[in-house]
LUMTOR-390056 format. One record per atom (N, C-alpha, C): residue number from 1; residue in three letters; atom name; x negated, y, z. Coordinates in nm, 3 decimals. Each point is the difference from the previous one (the first is absolute). Layout:
BEGIN
<nr=NUM | rest=ALA | atom=CA | px=X | py=Y | pz=Z> $
...
# end
This chain:
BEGIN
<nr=1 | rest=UNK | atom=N | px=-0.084 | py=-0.117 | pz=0.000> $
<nr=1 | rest=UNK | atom=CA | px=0.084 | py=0.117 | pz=0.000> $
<nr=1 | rest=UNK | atom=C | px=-0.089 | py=0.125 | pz=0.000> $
<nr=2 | rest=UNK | atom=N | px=0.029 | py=0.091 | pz=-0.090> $
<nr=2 | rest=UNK | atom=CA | px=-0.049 | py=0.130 | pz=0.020> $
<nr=2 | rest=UNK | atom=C | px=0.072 | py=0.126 | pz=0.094> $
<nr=3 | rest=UNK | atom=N | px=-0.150 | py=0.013 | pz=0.046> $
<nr=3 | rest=UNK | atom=CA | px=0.053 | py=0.105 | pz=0.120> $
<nr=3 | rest=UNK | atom=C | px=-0.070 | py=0.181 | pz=-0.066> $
<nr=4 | rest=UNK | atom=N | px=0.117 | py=0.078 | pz=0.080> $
<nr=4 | rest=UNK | atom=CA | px=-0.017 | py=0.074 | pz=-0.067> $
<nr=4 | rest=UNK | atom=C | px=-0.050 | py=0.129 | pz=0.071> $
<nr=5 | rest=UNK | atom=N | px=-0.042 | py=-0.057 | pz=0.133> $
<nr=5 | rest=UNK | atom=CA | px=-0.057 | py=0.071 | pz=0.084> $
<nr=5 | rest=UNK | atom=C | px=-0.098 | py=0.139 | pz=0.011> $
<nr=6 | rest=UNK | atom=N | px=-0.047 | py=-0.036 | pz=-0.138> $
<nr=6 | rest=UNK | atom=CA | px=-0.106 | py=0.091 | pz=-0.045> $
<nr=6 | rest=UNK | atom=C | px=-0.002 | py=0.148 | pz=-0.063> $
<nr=7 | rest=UNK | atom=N | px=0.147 | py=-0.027 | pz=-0.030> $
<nr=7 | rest=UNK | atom=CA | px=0.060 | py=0.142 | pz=-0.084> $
<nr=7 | rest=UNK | atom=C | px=0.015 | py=0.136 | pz=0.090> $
<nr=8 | rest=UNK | atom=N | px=-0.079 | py=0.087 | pz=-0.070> $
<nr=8 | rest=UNK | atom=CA | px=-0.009 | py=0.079 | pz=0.153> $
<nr=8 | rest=UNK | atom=C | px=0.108 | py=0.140 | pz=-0.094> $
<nr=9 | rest=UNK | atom=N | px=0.011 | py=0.096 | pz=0.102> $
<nr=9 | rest=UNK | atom=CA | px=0.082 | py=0.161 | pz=-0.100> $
<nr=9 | rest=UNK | atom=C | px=-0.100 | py=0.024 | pz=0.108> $
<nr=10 | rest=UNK | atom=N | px=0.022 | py=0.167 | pz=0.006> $
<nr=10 | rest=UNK | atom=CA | px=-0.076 | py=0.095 | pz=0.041> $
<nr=10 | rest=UNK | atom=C | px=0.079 | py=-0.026 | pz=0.149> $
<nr=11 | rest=UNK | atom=N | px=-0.076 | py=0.055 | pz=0.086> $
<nr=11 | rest=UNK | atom=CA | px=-0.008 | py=-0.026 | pz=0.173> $
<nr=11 | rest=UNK | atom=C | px=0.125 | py=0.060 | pz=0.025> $
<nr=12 | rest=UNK | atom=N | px=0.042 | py=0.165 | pz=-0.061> $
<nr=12 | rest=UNK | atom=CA | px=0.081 | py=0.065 | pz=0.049> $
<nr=12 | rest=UNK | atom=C | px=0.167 | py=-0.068 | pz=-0.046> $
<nr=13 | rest=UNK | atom=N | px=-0.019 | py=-0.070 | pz=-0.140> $
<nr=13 | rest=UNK | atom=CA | px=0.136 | py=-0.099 | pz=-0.042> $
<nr=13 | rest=UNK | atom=C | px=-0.005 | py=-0.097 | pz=0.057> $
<nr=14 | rest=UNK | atom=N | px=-0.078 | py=-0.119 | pz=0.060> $
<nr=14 | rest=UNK | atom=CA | px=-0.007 | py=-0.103 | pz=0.060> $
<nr=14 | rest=UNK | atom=C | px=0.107 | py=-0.054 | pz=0.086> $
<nr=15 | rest=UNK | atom=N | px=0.060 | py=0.118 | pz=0.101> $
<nr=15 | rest=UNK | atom=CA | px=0.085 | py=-0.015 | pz=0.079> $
<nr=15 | rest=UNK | atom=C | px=0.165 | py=-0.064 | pz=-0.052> $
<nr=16 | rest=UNK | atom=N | px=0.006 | py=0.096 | pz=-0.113> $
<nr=16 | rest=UNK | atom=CA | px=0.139 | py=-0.001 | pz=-0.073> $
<nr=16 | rest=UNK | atom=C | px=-0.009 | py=-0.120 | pz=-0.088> $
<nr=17 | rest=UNK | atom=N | px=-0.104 | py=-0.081 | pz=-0.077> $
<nr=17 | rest=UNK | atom=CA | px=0.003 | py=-0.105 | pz=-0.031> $
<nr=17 | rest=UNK | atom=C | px=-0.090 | py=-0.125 | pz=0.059> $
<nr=18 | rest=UNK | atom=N | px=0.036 | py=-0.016 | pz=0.117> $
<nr=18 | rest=UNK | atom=CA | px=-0.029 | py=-0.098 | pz=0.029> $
<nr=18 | rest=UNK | atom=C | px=-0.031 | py=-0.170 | pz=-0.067> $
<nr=19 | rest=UNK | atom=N | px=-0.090 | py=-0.074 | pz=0.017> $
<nr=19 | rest=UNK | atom=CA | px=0.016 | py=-0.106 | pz=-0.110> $
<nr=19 | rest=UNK | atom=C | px=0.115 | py=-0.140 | pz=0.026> $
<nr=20 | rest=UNK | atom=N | px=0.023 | py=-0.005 | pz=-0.145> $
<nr=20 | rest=UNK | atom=CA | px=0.154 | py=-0.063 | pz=-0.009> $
<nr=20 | rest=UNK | atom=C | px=-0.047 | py=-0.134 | pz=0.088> $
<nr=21 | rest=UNK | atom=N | px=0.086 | py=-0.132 | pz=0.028> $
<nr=21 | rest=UNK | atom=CA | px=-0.022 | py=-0.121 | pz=0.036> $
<nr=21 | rest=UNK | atom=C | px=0.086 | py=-0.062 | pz=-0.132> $
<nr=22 | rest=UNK | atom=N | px=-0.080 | py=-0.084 | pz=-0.033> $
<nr=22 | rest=UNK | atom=CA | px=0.006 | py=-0.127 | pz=-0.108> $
<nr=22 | rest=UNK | atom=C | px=0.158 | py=-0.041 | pz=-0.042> $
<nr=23 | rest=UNK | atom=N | px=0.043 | py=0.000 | pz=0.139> $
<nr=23 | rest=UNK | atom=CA | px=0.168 | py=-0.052 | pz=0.028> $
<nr=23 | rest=UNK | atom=C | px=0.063 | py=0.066 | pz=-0.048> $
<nr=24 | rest=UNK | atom=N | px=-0.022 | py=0.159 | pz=0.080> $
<nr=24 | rest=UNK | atom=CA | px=0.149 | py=0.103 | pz=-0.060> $
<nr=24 | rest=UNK | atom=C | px=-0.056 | py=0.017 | pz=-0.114> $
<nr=25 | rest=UNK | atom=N | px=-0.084 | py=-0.004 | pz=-0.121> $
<nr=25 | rest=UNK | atom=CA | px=-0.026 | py=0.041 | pz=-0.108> $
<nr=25 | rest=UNK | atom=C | px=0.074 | py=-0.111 | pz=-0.110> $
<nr=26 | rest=UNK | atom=N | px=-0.011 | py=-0.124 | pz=0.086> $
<nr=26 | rest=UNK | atom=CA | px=0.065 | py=-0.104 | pz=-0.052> $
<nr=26 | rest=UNK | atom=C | px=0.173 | py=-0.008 | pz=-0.011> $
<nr=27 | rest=UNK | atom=N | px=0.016 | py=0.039 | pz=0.119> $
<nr=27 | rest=UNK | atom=CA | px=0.133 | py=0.022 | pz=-0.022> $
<nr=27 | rest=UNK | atom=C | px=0.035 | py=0.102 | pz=-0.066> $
<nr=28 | rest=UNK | atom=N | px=-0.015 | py=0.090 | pz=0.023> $
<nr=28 | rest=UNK | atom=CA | px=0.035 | py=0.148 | pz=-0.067> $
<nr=28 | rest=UNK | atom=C | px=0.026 | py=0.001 | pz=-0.199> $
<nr=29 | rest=UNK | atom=N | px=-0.147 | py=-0.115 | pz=-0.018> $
<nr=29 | rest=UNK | atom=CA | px=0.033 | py=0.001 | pz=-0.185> $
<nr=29 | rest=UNK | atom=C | px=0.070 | py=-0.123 | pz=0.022> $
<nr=30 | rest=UNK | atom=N | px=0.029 | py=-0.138 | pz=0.062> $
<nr=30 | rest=UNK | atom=CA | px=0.158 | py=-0.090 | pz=0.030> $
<nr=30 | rest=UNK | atom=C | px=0.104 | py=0.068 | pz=-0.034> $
<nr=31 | rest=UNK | atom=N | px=0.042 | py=0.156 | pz=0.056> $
<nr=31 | rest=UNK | atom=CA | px=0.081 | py=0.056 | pz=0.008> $
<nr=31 | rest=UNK | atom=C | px=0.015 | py=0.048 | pz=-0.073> $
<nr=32 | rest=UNK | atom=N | px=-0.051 | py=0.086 | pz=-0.071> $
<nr=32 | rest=UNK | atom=CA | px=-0.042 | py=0.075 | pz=-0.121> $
<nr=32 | rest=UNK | atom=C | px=0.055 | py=-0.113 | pz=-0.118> $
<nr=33 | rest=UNK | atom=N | px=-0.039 | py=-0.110 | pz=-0.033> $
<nr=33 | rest=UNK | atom=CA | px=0.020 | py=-0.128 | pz=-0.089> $
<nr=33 | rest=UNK | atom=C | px=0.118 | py=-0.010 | pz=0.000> $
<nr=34 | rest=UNK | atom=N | px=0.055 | py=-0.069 | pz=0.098> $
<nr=34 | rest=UNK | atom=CA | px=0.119 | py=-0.009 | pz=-0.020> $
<nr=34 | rest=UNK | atom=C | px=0.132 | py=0.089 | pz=-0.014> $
<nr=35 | rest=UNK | atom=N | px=-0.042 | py=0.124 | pz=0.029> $
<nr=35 | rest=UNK | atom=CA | px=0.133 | py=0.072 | pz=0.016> $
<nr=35 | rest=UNK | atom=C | px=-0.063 | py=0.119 | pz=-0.138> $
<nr=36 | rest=UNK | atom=N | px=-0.067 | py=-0.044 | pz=-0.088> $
<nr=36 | rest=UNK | atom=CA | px=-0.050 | py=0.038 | pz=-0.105> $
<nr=36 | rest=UNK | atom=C | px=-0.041 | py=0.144 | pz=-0.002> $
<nr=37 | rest=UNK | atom=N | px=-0.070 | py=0.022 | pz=0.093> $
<nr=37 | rest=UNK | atom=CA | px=-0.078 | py=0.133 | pz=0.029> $
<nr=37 | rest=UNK | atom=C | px=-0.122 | py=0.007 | pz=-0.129> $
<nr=38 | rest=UNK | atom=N | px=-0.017 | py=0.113 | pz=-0.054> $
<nr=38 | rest=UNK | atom=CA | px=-0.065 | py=0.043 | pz=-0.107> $
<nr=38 | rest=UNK | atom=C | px=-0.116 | py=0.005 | pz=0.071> $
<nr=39 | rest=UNK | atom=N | px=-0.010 | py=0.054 | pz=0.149> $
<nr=39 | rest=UNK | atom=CA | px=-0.156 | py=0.080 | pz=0.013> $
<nr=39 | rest=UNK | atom=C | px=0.003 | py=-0.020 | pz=0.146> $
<nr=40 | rest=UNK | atom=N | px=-0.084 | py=-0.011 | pz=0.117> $
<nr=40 | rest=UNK | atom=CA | px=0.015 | py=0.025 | pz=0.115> $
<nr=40 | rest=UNK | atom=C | px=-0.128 | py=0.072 | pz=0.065> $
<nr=41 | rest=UNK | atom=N | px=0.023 | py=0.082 | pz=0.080> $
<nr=41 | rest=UNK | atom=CA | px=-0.157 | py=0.052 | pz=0.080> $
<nr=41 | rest=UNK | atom=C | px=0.019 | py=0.008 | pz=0.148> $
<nr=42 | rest=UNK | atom=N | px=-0.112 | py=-0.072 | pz=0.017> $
<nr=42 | rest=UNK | atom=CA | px=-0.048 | py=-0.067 | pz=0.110> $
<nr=42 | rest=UNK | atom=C | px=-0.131 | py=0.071 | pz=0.016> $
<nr=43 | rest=UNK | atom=N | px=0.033 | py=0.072 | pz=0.134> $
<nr=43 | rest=UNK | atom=CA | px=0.134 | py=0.061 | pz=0.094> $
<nr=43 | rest=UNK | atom=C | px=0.067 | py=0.111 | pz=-0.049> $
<nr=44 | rest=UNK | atom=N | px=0.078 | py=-0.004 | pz=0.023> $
<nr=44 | rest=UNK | atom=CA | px=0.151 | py=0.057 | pz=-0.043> $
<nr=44 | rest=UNK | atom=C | px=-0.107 | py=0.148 | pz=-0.007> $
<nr=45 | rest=UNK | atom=N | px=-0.107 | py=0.059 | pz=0.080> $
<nr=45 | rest=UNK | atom=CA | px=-0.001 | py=0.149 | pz=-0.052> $
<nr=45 | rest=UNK | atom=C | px=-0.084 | py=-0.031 | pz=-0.136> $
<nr=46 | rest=UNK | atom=N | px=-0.026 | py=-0.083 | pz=-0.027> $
<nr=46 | rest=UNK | atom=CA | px=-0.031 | py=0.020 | pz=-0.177> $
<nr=46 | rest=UNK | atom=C | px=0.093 | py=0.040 | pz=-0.074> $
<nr=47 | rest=UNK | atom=N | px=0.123 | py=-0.007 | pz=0.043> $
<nr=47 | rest=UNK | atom=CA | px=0.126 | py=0.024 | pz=-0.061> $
<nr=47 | rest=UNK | atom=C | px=-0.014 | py=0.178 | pz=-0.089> $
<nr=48 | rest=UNK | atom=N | px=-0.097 | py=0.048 | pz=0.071> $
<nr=48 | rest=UNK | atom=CA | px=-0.020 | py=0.175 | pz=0.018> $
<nr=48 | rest=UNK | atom=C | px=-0.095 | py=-0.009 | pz=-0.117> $
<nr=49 | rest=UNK | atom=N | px=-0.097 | py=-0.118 | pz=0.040> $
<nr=49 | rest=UNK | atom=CA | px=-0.128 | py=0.056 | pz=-0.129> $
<nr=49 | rest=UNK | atom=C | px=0.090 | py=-0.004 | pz=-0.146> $
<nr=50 | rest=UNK | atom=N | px=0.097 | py=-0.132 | pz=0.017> $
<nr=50 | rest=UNK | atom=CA | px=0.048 | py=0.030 | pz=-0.137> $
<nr=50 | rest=UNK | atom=C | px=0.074 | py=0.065 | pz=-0.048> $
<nr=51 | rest=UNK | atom=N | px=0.090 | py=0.060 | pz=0.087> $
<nr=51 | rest=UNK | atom=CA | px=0.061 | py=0.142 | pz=-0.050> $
<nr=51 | rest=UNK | atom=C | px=-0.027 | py=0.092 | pz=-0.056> $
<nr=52 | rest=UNK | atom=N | px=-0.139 | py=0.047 | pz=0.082> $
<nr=52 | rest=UNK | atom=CA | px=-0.072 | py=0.122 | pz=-0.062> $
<nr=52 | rest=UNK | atom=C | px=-0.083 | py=-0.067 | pz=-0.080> $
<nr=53 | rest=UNK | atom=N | px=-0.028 | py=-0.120 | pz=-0.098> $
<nr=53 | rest=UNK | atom=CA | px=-0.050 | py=-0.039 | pz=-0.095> $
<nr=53 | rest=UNK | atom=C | px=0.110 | py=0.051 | pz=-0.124> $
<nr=54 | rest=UNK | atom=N | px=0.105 | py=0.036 | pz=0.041> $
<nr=54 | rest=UNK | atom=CA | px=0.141 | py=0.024 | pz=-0.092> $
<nr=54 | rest=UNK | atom=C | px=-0.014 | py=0.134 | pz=-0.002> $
<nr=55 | rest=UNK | atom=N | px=-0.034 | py=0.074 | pz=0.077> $
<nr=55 | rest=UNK | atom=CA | px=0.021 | py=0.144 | pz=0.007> $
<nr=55 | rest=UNK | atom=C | px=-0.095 | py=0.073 | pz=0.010> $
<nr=56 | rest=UNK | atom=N | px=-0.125 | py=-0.033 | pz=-0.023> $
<nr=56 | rest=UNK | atom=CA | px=-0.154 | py=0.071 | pz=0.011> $
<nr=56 | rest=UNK | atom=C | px=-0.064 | py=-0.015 | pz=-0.092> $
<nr=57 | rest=UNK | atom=N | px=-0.072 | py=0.103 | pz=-0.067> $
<nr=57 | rest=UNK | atom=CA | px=-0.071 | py=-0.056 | pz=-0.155> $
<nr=57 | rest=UNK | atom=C | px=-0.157 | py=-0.052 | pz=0.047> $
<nr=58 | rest=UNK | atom=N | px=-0.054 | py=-0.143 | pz=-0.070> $
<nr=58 | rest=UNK | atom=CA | px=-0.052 | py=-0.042 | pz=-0.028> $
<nr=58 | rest=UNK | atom=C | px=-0.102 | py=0.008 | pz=0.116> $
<nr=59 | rest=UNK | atom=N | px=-0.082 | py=0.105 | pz=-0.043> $
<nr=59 | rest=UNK | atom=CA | px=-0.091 | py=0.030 | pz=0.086> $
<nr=59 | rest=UNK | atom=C | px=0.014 | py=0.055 | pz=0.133> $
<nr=60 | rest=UNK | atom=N | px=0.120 | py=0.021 | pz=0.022> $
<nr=60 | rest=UNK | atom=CA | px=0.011 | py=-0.003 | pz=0.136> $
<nr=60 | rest=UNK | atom=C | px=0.013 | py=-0.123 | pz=0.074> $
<nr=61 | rest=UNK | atom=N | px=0.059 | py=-0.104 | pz=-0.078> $
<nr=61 | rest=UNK | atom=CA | px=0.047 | py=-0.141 | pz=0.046> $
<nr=61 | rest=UNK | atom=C | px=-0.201 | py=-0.029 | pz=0.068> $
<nr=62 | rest=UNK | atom=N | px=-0.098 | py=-0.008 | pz=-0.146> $
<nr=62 | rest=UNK | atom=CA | px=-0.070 | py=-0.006 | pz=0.051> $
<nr=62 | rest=UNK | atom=C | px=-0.092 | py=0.069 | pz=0.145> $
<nr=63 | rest=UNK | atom=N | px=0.031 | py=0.131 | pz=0.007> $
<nr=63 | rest=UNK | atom=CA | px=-0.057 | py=0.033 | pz=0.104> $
<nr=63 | rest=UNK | atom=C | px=0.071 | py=-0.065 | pz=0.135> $
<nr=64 | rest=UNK | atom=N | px=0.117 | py=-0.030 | pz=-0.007> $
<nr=64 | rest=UNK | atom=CA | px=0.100 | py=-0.030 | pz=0.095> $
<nr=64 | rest=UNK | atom=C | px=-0.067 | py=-0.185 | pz=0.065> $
<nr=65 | rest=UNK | atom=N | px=-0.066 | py=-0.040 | pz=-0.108> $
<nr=65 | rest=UNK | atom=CA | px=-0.063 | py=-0.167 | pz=0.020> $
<nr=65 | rest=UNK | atom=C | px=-0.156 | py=0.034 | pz=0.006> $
<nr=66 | rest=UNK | atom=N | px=-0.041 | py=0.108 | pz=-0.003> $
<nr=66 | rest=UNK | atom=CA | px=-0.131 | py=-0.019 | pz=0.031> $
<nr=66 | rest=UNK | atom=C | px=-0.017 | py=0.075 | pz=0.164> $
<nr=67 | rest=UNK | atom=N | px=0.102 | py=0.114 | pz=0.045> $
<nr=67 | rest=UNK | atom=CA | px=0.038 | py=0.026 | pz=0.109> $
<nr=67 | rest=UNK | atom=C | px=0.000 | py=-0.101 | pz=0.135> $
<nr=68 | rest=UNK | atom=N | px=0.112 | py=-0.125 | pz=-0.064> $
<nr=68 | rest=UNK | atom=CA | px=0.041 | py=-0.055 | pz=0.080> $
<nr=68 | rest=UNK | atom=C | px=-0.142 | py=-0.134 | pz=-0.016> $
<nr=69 | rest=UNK | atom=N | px=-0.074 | py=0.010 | pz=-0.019> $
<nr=69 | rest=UNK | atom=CA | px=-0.114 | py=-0.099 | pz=0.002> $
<nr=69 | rest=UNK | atom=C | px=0.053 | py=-0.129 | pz=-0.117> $
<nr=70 | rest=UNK | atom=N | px=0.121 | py=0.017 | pz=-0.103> $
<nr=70 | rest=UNK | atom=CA | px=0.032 | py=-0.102 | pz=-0.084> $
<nr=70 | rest=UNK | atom=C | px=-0.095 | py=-0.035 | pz=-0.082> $
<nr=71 | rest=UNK | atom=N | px=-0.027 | py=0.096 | pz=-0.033> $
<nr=71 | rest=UNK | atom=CA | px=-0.134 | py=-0.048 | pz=-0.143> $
<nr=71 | rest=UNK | atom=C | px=-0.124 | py=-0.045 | pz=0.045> $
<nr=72 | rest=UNK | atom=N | px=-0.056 | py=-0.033 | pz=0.179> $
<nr=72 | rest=UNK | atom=CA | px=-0.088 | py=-0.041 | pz=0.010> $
<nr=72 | rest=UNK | atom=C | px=0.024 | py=-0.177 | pz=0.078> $
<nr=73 | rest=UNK | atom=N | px=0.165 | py=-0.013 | pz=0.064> $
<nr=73 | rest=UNK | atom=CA | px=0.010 | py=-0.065 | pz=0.121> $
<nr=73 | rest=UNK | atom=C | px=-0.010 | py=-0.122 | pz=-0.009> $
<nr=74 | rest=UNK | atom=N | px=-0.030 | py=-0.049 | pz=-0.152> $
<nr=74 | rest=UNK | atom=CA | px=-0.028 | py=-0.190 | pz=-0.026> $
<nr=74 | rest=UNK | atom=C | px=-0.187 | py=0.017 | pz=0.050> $
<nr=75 | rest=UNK | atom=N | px=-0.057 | py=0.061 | pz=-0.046> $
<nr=75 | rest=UNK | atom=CA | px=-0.133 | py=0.010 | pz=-0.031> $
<nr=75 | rest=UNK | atom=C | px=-0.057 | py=-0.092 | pz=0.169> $
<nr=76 | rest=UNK | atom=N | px=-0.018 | py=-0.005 | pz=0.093> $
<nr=76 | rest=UNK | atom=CA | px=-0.037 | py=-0.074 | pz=0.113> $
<nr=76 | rest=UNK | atom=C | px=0.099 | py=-0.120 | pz=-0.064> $
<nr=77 | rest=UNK | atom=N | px=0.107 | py=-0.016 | pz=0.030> $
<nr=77 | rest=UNK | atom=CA | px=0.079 | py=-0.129 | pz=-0.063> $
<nr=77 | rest=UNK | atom=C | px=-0.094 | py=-0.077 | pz=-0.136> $
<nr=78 | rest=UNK | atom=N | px=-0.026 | py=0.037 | pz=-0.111> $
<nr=78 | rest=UNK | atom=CA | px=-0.058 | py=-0.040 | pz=-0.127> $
<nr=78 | rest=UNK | atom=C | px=-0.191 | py=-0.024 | pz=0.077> $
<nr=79 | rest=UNK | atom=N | px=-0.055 | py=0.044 | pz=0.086> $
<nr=79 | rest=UNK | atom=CA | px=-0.126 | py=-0.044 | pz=0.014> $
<nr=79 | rest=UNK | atom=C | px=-0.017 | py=-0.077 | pz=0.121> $
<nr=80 | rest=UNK | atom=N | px=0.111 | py=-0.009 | pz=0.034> $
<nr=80 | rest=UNK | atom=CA | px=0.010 | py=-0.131 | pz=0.097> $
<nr=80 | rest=UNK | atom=C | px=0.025 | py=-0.102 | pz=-0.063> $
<nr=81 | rest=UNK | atom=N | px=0.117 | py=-0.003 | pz=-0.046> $
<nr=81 | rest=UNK | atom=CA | px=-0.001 | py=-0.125 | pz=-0.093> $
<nr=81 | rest=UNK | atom=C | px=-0.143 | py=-0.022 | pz=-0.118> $
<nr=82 | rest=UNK | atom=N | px=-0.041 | py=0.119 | pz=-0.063> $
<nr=82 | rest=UNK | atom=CA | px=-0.134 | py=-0.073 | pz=-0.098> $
<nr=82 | rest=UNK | atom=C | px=-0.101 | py=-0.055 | pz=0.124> $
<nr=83 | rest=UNK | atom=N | px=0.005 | py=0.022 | pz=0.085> $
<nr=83 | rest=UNK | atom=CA | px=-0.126 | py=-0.070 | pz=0.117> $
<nr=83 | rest=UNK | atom=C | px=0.058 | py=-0.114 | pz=0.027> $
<nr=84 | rest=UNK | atom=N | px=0.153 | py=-0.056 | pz=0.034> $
<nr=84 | rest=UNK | atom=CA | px=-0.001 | py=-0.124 | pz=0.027> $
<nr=84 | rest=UNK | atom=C | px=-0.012 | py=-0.056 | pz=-0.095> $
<nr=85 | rest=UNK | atom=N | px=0.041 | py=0.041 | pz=-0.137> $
<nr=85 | rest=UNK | atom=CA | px=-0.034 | py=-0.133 | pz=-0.148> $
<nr=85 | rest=UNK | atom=C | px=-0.104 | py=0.023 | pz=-0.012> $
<nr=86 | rest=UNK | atom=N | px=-0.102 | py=0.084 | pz=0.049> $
<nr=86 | rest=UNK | atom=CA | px=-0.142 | py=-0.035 | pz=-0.019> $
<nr=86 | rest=UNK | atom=C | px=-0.033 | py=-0.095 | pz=0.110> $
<nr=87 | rest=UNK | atom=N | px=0.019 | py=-0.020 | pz=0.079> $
<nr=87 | rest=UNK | atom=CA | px=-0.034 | py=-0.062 | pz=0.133> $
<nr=87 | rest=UNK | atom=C | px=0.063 | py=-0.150 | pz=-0.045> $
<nr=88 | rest=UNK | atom=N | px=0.090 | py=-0.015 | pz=-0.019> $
<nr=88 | rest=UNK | atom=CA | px=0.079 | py=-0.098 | pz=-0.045> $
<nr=88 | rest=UNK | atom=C | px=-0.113 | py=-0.115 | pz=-0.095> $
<nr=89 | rest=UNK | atom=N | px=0.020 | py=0.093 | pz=-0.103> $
<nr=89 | rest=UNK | atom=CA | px=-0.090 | py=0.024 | pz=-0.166> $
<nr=89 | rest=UNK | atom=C | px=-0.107 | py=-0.093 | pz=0.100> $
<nr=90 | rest=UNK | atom=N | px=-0.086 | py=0.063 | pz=0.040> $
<nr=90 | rest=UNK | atom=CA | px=-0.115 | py=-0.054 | pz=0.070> $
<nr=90 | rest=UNK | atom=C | px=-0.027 | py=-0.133 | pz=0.075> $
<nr=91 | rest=UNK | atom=N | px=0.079 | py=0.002 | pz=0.063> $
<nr=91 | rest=UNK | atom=CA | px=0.050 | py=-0.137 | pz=0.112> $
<nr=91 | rest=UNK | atom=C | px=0.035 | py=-0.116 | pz=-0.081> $
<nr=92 | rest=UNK | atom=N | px=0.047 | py=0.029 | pz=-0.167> $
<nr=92 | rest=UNK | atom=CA | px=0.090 | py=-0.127 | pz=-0.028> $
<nr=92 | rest=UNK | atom=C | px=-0.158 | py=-0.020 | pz=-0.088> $
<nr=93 | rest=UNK | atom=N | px=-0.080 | py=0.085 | pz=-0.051> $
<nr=93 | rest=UNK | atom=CA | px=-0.038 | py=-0.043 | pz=-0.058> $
<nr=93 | rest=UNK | atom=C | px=-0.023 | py=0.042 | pz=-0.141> $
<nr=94 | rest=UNK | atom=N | px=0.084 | py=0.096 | pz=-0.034> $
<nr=94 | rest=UNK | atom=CA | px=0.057 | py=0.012 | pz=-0.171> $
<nr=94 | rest=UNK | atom=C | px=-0.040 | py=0.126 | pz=-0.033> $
# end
């Protein structure tokens, strides 16, 4: 299972998105599936980023995701994982 522990936003957003658990993310697109939901955001205040993705031109959207630490917050996530398939990589052999 991948964990997703690693995804960081900026210190001062941290609070307001706390990181999801595996379960409610699971249920939430369950829910979404069956009752034929087009889109869901998880947590509900993403609901905001995409609004003003509707009502803000372009480059504001972008400043609005580089603000909130979006355009950097996989980056610890993506070099954790290349260290364990290197580590991995190594151990098996290949």
């Amino acid at each position: 299972m991948v964990s997703f522990t690693y995804i960081t936003f900026r210190k001062e957003i941290e609070p307001f998105l706390p990181p999801l658990k595996p379960d409610y993310c699971v249920k939430q697109a369950m829910k979404a599936i069956l009752t034929d939901q087009p889109m869901i955001c998880t947590p509900r205040l993403m609901y905001i980023v995409t609004f003003m993705k509707s009502i803000l031109p372009f480059e504001a959207v972008v400043c609005m995701y580089r603000f909130l630490g979006a355009d950097k917050c996989m980056y610890p996530f993506i070099a954790q994982r290349k260290q364990a398939t290197n580590n991995n990589e190594a151990k098996n052999g290949i």
